[in-house]
C-alpha positions as CSV (number, residue, x, y, z in Angstrom):
1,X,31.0,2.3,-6.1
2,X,29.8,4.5,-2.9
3,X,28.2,6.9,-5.4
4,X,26.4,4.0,-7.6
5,X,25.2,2.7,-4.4
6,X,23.8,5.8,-2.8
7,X,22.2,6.3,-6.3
8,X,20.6,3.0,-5.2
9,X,19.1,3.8,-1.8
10,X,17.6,7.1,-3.0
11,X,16.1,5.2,-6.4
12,X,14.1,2.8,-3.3
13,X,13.4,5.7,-1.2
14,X,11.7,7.3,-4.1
15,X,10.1,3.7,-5.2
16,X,8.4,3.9,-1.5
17,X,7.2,7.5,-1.8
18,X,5.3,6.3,-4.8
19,X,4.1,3.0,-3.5
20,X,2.6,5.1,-0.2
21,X,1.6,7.6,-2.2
22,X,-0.9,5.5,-4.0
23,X,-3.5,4.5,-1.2
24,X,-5.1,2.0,-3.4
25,X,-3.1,-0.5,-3.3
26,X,-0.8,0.3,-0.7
27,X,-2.2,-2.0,2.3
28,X,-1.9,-5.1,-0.5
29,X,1.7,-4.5,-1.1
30,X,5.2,-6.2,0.6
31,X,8.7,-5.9,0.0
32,X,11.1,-8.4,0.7
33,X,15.1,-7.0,0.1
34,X,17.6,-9.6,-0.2
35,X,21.3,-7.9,-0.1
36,X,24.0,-9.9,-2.1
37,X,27.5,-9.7,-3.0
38,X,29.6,-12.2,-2.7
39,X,27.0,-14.2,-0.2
40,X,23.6,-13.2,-0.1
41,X,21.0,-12.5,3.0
42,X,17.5,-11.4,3.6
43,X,17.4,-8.1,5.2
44,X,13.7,-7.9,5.6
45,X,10.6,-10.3,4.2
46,X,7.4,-9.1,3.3
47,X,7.6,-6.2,5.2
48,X,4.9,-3.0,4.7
49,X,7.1,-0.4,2.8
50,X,8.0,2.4,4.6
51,X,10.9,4.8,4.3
52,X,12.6,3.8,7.8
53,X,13.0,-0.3,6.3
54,X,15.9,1.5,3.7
55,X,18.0,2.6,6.8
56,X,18.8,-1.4,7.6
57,X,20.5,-1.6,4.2
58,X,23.9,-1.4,4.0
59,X,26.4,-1.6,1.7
60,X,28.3,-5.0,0.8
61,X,31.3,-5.0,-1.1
62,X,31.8,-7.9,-3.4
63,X,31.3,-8.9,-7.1
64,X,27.9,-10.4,-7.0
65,X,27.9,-14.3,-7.2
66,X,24.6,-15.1,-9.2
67,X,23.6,-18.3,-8.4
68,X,23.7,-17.6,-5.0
69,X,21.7,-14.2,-5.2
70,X,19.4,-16.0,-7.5
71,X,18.7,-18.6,-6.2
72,X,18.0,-17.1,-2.8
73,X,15.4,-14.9,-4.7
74,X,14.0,-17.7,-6.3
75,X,13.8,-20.1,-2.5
76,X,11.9,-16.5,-1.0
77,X,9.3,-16.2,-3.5
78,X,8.6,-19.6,-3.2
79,X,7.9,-19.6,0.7
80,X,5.5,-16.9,0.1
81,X,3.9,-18.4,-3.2
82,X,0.3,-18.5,-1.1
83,X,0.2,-15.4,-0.3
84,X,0.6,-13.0,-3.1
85,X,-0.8,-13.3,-7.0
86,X,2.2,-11.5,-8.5
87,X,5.8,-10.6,-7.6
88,X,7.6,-7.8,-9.1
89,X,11.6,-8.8,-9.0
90,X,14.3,-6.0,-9.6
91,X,17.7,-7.6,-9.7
92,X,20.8,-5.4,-9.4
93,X,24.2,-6.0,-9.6
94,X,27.3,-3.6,-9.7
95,X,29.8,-6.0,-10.7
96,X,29.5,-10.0,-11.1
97,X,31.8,-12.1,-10.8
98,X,33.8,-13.7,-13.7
99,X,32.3,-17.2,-15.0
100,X,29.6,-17.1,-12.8
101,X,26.3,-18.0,-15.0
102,X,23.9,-19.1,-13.0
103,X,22.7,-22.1,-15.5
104,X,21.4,-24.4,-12.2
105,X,19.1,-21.6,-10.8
106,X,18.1,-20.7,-14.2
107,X,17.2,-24.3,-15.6
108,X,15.3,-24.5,-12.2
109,X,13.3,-21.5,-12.1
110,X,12.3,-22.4,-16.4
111,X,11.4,-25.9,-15.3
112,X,9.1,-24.3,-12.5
113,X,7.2,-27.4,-11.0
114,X,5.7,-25.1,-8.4
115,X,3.9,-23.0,-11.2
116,X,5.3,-19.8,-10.0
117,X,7.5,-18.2,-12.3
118,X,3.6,-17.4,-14.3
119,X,3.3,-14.9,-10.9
120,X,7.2,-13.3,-11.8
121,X,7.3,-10.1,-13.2
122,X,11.5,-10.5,-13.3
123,X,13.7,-7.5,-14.2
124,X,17.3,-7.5,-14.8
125,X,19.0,-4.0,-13.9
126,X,22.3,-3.1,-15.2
127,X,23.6,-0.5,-13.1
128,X,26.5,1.6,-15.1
129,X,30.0,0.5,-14.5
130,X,28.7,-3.6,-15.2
131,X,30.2,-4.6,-18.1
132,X,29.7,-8.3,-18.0
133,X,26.9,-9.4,-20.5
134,X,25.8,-11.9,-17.7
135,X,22.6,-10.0,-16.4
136,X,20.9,-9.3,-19.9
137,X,21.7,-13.6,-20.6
138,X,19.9,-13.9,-17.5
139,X,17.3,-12.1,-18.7
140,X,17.2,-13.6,-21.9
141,X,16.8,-17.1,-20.4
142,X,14.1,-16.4,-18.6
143,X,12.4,-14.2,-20.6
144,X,12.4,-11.7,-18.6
145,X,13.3,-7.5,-18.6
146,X,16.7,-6.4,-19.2
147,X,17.1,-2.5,-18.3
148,X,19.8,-0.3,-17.8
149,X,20.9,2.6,-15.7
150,X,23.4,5.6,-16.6
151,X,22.6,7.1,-13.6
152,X,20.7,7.6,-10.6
153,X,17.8,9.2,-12.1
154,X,17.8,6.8,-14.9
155,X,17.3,4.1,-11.9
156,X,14.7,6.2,-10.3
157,X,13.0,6.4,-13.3
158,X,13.2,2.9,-13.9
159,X,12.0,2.2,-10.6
160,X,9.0,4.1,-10.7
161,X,7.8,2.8,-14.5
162,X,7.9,-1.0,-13.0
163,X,6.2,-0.2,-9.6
164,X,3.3,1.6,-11.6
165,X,3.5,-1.3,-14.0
166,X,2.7,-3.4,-10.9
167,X,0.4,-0.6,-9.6
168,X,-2.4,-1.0,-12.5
């Protein structure tokens, strides 16, 4: 898991490169990182991306509880609804836990009173070793991207296609 997850860090790192590396847009753009396993916690909100933010992530052990991670996603964006026309969402998870579909969150997010989930650009990672079809039903229910990652470069790669996405 160590190995998937420093696969992870350098996969942002090199996200961040590309973000500062494109001086058009890079004064307009935030990152909030929410760190879940089997709890979930912001590590930093709308912060200006720089390489040093990725050294206050660490490592939580845990099979990712969904509701909780999505649902703490979902409360985030919502608090910073005013300030930003479009969010760009990656959601990871190494391993979820069993019979943990996250119908609540999900029915919530679709029914979307607050008119948000229009600025949502959601997408579903699945990083190698997941074998759970839970992340792609996600997806599916929210009509949303559903990608997968071999490897490290694979995630890197998919990384840097949705940040320039975002980008144009």
């Amino acid at each position: 898991m160590k190995f998937l997850w420093n696969g992870l860090i350098e996969a942002i790192k090199e996200t961040i490169k590309l973000v500062l590396n494109n001086s058009a847009h890079k004064e307009s753009i935030k990152i909030t990182l929410i760190n879940h396993g089997s709890s979930a916690r912001v590590i930093f909100k709308d912060k200006e991306p720089t390489l040093d933010l990725i050294d206050k992530i660490s490592y939580q052990g845990g099979q990712t509880n969904l509701e909780k991670a999505l649902s703490l996603t979902y409360d985030t964006l919502l608090e910073s609804k005013s300030q930003y026309d479009i969010f760009t969402v990656c959601f990871l998870a190494f391993e979820e836990e069993e019979k943990n579909y996250p119908q609540n969150i999900i029915d919530r997010i679709n029914s979307d009173s607050e008119k948000i989930k229009s600025k949502i650009n959601f997408n579903f990672i699945k990083i190698i070793e997941n074998s759970n079809p839970s992340l792609e039903k996600i997806a599916n229910s929210l009509k949303a991207n559903y990608l997968i990652a071999n490897s490290p470069e694979e995630l890197i790669s998919i990384f840097k296609e949705i940040v320039n996405i975002g980008l144009k």
